[in-house]
Each structure stands twice: as structure tokens, then as C-alpha cells.
DSSP file (Angstrom, degrees, kcal/mol; ACC not computed):
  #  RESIDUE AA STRUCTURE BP1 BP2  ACC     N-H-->O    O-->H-N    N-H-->O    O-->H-N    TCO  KAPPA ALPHA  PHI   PSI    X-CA   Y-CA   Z-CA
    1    1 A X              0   0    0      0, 0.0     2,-0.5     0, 0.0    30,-0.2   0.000 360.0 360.0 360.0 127.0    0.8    5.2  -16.1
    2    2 A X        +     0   0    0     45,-0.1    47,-3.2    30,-0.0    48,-1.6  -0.814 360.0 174.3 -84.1  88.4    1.8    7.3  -13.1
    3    3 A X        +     0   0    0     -2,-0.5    30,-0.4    45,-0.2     2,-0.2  -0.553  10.3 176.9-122.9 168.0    2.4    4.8   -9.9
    4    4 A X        -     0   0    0     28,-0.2    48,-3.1    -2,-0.1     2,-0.3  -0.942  22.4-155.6-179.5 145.0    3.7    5.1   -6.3
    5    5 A X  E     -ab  34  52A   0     28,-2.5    30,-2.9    -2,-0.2     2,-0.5  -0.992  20.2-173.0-126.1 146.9    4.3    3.2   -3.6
    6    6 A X  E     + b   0  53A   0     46,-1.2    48,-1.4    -2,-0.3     2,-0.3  -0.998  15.6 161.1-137.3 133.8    4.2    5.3   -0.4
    7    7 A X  E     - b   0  54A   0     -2,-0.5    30,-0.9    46,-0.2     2,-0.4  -0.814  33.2-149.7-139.2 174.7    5.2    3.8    3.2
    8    8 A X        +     0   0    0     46,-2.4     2,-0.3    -2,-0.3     6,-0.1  -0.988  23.9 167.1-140.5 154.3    6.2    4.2    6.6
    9    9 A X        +     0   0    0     -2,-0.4    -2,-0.0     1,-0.1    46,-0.0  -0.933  15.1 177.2-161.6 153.1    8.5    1.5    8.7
   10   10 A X  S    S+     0   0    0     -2,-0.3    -1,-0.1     0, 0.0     0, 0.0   0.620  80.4  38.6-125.0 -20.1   10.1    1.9   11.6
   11   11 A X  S    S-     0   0    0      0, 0.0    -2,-0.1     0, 0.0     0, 0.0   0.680 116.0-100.9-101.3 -10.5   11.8   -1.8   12.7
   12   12 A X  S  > S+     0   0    0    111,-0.0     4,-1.4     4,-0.0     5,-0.1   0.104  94.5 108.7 123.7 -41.0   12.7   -2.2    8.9
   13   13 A X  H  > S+     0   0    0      1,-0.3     4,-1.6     2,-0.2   111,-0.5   0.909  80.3  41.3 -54.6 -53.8    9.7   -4.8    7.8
   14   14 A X  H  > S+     0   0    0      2,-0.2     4,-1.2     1,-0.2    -1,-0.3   0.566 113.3  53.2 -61.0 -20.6    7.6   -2.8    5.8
   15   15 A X  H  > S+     0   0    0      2,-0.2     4,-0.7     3,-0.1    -1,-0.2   0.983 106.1  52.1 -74.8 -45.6   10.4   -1.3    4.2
   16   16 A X  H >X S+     0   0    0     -4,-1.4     3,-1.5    -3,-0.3     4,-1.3   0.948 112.6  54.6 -65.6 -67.3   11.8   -4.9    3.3
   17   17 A X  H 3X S+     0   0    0     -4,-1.6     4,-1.2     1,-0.3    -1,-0.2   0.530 103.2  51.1   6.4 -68.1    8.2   -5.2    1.9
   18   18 A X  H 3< S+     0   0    0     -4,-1.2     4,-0.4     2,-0.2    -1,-0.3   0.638 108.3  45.5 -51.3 -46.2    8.4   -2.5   -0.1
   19   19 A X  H <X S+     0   0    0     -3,-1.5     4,-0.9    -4,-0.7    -2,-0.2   0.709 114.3  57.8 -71.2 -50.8   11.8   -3.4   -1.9
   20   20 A X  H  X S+     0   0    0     -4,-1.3     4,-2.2     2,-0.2     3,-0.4   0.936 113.4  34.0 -54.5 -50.0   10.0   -7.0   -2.2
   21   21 A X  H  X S+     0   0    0     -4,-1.2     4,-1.2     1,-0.3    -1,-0.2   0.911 113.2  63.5 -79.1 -21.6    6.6   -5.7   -4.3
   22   22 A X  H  > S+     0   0    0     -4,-0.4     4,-1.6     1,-0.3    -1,-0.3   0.876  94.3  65.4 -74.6 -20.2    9.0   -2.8   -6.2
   23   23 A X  H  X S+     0   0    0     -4,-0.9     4,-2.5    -3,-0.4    -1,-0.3   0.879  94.0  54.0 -55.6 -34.0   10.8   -5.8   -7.7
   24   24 A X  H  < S+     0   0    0     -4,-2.2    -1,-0.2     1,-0.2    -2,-0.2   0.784 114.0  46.0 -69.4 -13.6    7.6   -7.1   -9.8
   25   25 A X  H ><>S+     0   0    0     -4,-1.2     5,-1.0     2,-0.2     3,-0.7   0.872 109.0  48.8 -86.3 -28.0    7.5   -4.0  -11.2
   26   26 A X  H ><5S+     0   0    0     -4,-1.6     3,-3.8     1,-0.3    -2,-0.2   0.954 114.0  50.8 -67.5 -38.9   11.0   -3.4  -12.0
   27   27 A X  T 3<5S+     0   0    0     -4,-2.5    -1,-0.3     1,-0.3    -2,-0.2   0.452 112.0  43.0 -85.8  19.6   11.2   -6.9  -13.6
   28   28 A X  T < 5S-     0   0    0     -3,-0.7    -1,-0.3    -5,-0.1    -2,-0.2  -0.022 123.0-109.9-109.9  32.2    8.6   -6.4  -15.6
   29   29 A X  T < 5 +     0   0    0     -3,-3.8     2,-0.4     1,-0.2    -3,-0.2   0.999  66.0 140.7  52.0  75.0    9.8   -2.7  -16.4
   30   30 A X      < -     0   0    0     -5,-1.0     2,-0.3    -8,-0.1    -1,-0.2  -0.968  43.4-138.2-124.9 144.8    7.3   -0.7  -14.7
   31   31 A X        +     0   0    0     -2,-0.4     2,-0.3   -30,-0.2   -27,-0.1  -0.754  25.3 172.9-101.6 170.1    8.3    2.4  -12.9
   32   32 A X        -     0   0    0     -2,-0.3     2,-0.6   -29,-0.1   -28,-0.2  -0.912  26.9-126.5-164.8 151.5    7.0    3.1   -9.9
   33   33 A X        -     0   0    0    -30,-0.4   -28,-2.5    -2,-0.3     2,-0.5  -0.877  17.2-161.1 -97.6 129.6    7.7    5.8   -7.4
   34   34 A X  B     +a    5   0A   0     -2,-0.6     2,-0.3   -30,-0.2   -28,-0.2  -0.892  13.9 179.1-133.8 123.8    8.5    4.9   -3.9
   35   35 A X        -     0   0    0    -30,-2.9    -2,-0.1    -2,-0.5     5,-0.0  -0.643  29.2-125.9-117.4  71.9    8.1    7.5   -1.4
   36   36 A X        -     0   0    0     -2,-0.3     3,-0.2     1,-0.2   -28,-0.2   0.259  43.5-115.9  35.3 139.5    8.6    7.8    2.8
   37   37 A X  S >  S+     0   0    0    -30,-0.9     3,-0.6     2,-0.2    -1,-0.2   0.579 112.9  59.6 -75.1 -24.8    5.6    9.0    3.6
   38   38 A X  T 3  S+     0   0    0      1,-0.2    -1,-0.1   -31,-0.2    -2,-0.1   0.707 106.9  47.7 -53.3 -28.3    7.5   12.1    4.8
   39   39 A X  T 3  S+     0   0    0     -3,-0.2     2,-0.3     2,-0.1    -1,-0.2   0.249  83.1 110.9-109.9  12.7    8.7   12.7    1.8
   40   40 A X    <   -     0   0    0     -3,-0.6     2,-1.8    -4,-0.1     3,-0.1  -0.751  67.7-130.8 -95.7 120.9    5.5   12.2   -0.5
   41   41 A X    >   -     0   0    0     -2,-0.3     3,-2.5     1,-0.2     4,-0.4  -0.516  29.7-175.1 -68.8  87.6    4.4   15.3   -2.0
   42   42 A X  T 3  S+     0   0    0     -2,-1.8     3,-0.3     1,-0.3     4,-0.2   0.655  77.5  69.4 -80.6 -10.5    0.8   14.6   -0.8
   43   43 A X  T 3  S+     0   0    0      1,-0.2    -1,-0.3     2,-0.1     3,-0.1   0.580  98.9  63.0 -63.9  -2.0   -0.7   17.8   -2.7
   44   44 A X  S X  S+     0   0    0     -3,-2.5     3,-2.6     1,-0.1    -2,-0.2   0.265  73.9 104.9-121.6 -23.6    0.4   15.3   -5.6
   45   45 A X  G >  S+     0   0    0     -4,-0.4     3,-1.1    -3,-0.3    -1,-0.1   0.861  75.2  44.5 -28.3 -57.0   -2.0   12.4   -4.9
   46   46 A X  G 3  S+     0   0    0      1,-0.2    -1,-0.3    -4,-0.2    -2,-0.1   0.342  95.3  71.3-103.0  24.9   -4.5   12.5   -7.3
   47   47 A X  G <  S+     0   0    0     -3,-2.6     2,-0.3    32,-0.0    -1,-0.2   0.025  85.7  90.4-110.4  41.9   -2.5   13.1  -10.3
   48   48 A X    <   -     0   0    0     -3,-1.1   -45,-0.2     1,-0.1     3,-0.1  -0.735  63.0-159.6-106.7 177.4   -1.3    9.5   -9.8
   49   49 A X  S    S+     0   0    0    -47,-3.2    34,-0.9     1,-0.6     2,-0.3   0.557  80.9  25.8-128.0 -16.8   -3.3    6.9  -11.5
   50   50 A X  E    S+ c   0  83A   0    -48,-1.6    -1,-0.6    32,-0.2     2,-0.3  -0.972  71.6 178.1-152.6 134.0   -2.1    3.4   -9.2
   51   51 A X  E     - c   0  84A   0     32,-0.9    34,-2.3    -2,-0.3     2,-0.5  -0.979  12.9-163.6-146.6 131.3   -0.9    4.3   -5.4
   52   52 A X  E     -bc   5  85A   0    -48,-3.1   -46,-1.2    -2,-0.3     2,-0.3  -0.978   4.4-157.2-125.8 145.4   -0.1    1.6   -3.4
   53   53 A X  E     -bc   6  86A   0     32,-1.6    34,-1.1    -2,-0.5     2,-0.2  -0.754   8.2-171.4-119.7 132.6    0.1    2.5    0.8
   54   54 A X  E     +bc   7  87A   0    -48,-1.4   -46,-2.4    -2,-0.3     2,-0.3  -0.973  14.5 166.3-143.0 140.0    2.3    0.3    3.0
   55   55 A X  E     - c   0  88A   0     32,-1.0    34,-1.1    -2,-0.2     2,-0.1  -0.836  33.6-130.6-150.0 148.9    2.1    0.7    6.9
   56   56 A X        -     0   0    0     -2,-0.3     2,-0.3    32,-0.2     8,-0.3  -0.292  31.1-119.1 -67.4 172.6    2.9   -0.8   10.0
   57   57 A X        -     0   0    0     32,-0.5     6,-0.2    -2,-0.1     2,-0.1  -0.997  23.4-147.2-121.8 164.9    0.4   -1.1   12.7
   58   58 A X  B >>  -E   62   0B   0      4,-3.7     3,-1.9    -2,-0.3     4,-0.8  -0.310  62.6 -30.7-103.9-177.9    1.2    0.9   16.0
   59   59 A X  T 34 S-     0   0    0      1,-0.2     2,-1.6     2,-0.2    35,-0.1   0.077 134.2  -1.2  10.4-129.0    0.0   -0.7   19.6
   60   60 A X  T 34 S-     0   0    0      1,-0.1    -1,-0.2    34,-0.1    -2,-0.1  -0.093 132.8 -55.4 -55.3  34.9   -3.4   -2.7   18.9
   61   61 A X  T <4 S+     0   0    0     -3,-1.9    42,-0.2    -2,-1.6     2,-0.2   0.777  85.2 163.8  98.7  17.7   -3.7   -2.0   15.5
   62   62 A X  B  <  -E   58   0B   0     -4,-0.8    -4,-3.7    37,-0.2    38,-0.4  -0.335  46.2-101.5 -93.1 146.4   -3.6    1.4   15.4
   63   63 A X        -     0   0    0     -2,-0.2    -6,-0.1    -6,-0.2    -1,-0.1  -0.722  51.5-106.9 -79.4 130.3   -2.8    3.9   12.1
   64   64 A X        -     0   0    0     -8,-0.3     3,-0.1    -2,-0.2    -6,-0.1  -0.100  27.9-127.2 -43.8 159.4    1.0    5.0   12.6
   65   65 A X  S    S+     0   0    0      1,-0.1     4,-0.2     2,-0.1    -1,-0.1   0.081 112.7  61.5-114.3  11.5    0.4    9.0   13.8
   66   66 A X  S    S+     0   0    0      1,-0.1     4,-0.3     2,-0.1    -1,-0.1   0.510 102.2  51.7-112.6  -1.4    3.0    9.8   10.8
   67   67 A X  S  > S+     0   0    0      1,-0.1     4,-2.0    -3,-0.1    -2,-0.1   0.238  79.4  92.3-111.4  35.9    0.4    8.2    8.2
   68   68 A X  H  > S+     0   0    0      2,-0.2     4,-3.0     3,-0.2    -1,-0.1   0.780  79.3  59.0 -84.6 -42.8   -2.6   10.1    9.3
   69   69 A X  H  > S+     0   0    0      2,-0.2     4,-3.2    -4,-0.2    -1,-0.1   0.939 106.1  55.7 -36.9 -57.1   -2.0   13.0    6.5
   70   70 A X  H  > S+     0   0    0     -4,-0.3     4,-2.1     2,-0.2     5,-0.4   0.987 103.9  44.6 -43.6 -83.8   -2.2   10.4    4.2
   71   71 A X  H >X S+     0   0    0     -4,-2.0     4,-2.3     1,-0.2     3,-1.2   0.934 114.3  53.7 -49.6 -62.6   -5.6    8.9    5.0
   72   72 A X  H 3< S+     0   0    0     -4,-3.0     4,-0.4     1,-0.3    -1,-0.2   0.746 102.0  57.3 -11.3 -73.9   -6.8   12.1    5.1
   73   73 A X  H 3X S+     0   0    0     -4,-3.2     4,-1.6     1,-0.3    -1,-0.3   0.698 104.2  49.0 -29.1 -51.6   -5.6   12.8    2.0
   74   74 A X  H << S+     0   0    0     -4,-2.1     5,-0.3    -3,-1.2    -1,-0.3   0.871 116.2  47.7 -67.4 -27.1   -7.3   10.3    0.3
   75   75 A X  T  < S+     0   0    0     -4,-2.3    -2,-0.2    -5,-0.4    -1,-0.2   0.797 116.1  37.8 -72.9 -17.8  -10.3   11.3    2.0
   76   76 A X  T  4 S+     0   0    0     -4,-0.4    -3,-0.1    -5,-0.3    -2,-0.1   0.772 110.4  61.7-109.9 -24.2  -10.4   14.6    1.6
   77   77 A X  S  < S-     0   0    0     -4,-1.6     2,-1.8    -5,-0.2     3,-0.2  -0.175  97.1 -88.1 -52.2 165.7   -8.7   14.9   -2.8
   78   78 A X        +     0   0    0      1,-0.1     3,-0.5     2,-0.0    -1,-0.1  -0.569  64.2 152.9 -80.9  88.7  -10.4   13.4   -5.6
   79   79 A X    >   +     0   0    0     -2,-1.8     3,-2.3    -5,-0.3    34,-0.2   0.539  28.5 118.5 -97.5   7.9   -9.0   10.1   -5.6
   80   80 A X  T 3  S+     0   0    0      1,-0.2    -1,-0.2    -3,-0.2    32,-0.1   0.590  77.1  45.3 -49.6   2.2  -11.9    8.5   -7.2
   81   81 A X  T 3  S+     0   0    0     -3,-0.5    -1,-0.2   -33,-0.1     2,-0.2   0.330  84.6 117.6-127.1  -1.7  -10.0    7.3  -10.1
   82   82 A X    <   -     0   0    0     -3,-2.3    31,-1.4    29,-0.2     2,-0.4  -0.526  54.8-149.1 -69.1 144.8   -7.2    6.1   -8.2
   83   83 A X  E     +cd  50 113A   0    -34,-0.9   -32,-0.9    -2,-0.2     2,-0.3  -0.988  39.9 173.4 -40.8  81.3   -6.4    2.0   -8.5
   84   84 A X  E     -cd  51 114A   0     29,-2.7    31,-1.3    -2,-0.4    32,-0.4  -0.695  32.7-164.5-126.6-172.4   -4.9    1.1   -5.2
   85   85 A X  E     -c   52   0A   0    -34,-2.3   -32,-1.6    -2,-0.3     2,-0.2  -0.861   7.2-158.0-148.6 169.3   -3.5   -1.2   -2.5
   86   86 A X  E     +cd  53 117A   0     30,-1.3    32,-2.5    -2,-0.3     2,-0.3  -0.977  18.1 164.6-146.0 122.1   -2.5   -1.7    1.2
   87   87 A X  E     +cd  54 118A   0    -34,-1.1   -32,-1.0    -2,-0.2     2,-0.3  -0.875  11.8 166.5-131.3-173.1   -0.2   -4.2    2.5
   88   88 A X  E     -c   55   0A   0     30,-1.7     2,-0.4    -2,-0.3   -32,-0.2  -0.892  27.7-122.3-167.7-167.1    1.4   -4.3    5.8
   89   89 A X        +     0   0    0    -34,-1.1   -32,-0.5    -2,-0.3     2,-0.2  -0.974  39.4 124.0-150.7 137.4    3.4   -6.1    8.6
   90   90 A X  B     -f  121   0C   0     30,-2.5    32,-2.8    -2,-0.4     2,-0.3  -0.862  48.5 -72.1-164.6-154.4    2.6   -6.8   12.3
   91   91 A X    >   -     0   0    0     -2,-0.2     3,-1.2    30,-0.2     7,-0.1  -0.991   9.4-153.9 -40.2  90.6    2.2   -8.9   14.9
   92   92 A X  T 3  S+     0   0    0     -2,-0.3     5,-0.1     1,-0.3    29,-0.0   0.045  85.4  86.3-122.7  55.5   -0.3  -11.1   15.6
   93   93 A X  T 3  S+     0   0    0     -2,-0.1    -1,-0.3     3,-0.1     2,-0.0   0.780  82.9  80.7 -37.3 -66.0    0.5  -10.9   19.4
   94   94 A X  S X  S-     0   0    0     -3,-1.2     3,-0.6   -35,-0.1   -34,-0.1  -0.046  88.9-132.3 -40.1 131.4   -1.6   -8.2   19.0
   95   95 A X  T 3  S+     0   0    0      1,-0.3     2,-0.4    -2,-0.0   -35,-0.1   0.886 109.1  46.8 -73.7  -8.5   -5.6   -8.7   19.0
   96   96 A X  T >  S-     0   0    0     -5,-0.1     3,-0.7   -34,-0.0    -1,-0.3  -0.421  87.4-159.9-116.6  67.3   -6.0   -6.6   16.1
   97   97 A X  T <  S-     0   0    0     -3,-0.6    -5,-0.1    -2,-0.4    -7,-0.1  -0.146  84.8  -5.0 -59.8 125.5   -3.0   -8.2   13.6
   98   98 A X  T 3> S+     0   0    0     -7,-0.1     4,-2.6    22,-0.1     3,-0.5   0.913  79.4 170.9  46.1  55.2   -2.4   -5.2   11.0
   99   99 A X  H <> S+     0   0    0     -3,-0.7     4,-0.9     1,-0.2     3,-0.5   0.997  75.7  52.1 -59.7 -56.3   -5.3   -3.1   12.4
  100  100 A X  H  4 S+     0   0    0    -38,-0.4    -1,-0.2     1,-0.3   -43,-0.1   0.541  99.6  55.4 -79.2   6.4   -3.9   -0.4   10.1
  101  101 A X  H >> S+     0   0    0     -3,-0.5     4,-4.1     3,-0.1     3,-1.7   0.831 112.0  48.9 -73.3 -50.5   -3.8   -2.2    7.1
  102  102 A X  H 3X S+     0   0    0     -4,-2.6     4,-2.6    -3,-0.5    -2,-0.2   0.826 109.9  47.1 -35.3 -50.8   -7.4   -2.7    7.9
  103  103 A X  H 3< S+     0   0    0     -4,-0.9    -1,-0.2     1,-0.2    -3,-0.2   0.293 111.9  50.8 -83.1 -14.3   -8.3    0.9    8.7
  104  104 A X  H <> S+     0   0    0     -3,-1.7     4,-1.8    -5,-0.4    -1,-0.2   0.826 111.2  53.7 -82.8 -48.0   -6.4    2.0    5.3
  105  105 A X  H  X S+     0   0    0     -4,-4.1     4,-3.2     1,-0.2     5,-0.3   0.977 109.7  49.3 -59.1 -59.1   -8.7   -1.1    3.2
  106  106 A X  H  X S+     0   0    0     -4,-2.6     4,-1.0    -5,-0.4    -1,-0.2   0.786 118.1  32.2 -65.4 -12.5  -11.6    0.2    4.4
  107  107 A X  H  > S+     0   0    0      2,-0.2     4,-0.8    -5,-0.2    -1,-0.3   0.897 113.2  58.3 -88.9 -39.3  -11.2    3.7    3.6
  108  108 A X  H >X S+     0   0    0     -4,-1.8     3,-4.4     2,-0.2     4,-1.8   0.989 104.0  53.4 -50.9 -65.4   -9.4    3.1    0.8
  109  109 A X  H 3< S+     0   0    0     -4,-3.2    -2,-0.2     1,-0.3    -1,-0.2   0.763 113.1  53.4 -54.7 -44.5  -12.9    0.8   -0.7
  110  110 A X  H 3< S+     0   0    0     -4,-1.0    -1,-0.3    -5,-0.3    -2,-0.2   0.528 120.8  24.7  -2.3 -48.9  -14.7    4.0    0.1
  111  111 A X  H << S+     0   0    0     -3,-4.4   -29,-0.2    -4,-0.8    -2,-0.2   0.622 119.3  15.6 -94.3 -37.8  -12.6    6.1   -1.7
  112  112 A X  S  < S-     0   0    0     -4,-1.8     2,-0.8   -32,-0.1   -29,-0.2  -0.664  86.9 -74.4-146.5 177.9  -10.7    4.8   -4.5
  113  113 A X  E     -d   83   0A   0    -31,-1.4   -29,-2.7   -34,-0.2     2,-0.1  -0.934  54.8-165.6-112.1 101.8  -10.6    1.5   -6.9
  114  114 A X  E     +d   84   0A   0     -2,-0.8   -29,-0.2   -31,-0.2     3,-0.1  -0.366  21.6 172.6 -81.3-178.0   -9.3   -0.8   -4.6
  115  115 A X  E     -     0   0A   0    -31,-1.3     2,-0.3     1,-0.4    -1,-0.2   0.611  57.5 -11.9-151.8 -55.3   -8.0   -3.8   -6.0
  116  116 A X  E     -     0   0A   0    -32,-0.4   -30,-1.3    19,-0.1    -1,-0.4  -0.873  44.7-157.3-171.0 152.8   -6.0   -6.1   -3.0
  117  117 A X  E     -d   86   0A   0     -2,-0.3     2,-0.3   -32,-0.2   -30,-0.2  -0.953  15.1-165.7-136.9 154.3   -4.6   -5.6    0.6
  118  118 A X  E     -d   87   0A   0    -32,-2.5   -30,-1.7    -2,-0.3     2,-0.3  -0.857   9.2-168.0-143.7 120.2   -1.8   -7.9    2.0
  119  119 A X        -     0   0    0     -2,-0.3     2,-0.4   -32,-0.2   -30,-0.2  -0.666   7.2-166.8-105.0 170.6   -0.7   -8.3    5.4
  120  120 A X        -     0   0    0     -2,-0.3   -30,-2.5   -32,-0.2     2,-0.7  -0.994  28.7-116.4-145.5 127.1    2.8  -10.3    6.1
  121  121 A X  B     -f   90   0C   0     -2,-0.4   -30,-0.2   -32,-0.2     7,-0.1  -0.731  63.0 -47.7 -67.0 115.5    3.6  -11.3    9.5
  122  122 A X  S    S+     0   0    0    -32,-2.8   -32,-0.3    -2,-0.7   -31,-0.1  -0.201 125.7  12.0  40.8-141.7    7.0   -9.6   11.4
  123  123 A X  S    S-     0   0    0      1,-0.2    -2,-0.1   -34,-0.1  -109,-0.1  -0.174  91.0-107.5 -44.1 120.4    9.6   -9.9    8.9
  124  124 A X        -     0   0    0   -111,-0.5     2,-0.3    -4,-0.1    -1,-0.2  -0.105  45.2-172.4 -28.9 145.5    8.9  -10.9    5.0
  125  125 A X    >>  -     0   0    0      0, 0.0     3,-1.7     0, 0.0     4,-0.5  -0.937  38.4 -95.1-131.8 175.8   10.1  -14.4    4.3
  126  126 A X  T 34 S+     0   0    0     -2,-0.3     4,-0.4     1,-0.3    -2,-0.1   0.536 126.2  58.5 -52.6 -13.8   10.5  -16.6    1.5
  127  127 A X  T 34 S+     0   0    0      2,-0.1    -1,-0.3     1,-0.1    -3,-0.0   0.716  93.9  63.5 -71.3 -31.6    7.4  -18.0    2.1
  128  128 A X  T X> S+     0   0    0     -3,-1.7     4,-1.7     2,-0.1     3,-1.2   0.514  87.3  88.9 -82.2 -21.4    5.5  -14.2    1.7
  129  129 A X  H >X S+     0   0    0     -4,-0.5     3,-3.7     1,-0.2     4,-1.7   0.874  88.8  42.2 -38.1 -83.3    6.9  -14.3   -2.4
  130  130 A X  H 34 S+     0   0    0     -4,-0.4    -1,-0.2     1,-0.3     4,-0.1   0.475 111.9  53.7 -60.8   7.8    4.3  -15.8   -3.6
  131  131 A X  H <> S+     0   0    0     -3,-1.2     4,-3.3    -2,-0.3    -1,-0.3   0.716 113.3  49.0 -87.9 -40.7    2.0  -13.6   -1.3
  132  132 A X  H <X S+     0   0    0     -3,-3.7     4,-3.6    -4,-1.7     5,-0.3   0.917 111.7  46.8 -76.9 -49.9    3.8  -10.6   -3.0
  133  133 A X  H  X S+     0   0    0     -4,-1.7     4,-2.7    -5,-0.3    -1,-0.2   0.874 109.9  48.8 -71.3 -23.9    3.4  -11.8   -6.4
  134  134 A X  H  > S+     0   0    0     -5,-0.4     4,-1.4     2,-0.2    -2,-0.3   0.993 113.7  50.5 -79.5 -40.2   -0.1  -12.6   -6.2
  135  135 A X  H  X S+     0   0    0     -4,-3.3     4,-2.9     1,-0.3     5,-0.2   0.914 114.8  46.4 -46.4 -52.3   -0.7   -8.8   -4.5
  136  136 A X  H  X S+     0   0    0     -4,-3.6     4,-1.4     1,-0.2    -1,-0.3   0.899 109.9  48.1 -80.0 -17.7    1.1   -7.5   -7.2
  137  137 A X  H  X S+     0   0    0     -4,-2.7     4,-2.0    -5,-0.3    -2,-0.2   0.878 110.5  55.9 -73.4 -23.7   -0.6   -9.4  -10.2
  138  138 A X  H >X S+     0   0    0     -4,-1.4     4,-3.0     2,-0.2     3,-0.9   0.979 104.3  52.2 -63.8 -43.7   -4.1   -8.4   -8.6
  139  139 A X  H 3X S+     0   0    0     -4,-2.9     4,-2.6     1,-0.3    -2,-0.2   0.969 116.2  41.1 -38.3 -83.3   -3.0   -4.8   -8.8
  140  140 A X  H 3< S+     0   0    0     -4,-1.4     4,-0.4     1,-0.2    -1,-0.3   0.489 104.4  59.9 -50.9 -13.4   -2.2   -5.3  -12.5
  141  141 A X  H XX S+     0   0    0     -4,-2.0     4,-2.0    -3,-0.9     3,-1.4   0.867 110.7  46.1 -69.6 -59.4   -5.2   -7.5  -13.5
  142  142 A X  H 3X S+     0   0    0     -4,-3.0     4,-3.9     1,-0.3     5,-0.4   0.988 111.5  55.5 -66.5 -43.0   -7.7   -4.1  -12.3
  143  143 A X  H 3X S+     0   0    0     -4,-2.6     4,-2.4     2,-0.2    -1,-0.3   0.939 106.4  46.0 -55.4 -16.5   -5.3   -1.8  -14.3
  144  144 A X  H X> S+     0   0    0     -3,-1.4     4,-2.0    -4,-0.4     3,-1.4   0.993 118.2  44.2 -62.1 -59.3   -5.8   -3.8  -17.4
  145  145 A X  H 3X S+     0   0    0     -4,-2.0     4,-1.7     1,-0.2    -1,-0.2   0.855 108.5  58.1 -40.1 -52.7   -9.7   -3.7  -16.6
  146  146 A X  H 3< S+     0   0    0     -4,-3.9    -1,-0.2    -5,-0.5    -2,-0.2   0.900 108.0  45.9 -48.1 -41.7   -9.3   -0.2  -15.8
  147  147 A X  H << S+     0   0    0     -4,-2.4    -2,-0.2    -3,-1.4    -1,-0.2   0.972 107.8  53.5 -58.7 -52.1   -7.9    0.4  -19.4
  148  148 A X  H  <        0   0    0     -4,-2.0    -1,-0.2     1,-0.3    -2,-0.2   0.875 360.0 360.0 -57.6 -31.4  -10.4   -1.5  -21.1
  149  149 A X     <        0   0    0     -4,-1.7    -1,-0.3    -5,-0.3    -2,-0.2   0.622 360.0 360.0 -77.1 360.0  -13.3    0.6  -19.3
């Protein structure tokens, strides 16, 4: 199985995030690719089989302007076969807390076989594990399903 986690961060949270959910895979010996969103070969999209998108959100909830390729992308490939997820980090300062996690879910459920979104307030904390584990076990309950279908 062909997996990928693809992100943007800019203060460091989502990044942190990222490191956090790439552990459940490592300890249970999973690879996964984790890719910048600058650096994701995005003509490359749909020959993954589980992609999971993690994003900041920018003023009120707004899609980061460097992850707009991206959504596209999923909109515009054949990603129907895809198994994916969304988490994010924000604020909820903001009136729209993780608008762009939102604005990723919904497109994503549109597009692809979503299976879970997580949003994390600022920084992860030790409190956000079990957040982390349960994101990443949902993921891995729909591949199983996926297999069996």
C-alpha cells in the first residue's frame, strides 16, 4: 500500500502533528511518505492508494494559498479510489477554528474515500495523543474495509 502524508506549516504546529501521526505508522511498520507540500510531486496523486493532507488555516479560516494546487488536484485527478484524511491546527480566536481543515473535509468527502478529519488546537499536546491515535486507527479500520471490498 502506497501512503503519504502531505502538509504545509508555517509556526511549526502542523509540522509537530505530522511527526506525531507518522509515529503510528512507524511503530506499527507502515511506511508512509511525508511530503512539504512544495515538494509533493502532485502529478503523482492518484497513484497513491491512502493520502493524508495536513494544513494550517490562514486568517478566518482560510485554505493556506500554498495548498490550493493540492485541492485542486484532488478535484481535478481521479482520486476516487483514494482513502484519505485531513487534520489540522489553529486557533479558535478565530470564528472559523480550522476553516481549512473544513474546506479540505468537504472536498475531500466529494472526491475521495474519506475516512476521519482531526483538528488540534495551537500546539499538539499530550493531551492530543489519544486524538492522534484514534485519527490514525480510523484511517486503518477503512483500509482494512477497503481490502475486503
Amino acid at each position: 500500500m502506497k501512503m503519504a502524508i502531505i502538509y504545509t506549516s508555517v509556526t511549526g504546529n502542523t509540522e509537530q502533528l505530522v511527526h506525531i501521526i507518522a509515529l503510528f505508522f512507524k511503530t506499527n511498520n507502515q511506511a508512509i511518505d511525508i511530503y512539504t507540500v512544495h515538494d509533493f510531486p502532485i502529478q503523482q496523486l492518484s497513484t497513491y492508494d491512502l493520502v493524508i493532507v495536513g494544513t494550517y488555516s490562514w486568517g478566518n479560516g482560510d485554505l493556506p494559498k500554498e495548498m490550493e494546487g493540492l485541492y485542486e488536484a484532488f478535484e481535478m485527478q481521479n482520486v476516487d479510489h483514494l482513502i484519505t484524511g485531513v487534520f489540522g491546527t489553529g486557533d479558535r480566536f478565530y470564528p472559523h477554528f480550522c476553516g481549512a481543515v473544513d474546506e479540505f473535509r468537504d472536498m475531500l468527502y466529494a472526491h475521495t474515500n474519506l475516512a476521519v478529519t482531526l483538528k488540534v488546537e495551537l500546539m499538539p499536546q499530550s493531551s492530543d495523543l489519544s486524538k492522534c491515535e484514534k485519527f490514525y486507527k480510523s484511517l486503518m479500520k477503512r483500509v482494512q474495509k477497503a481490502k475486503v471490498n
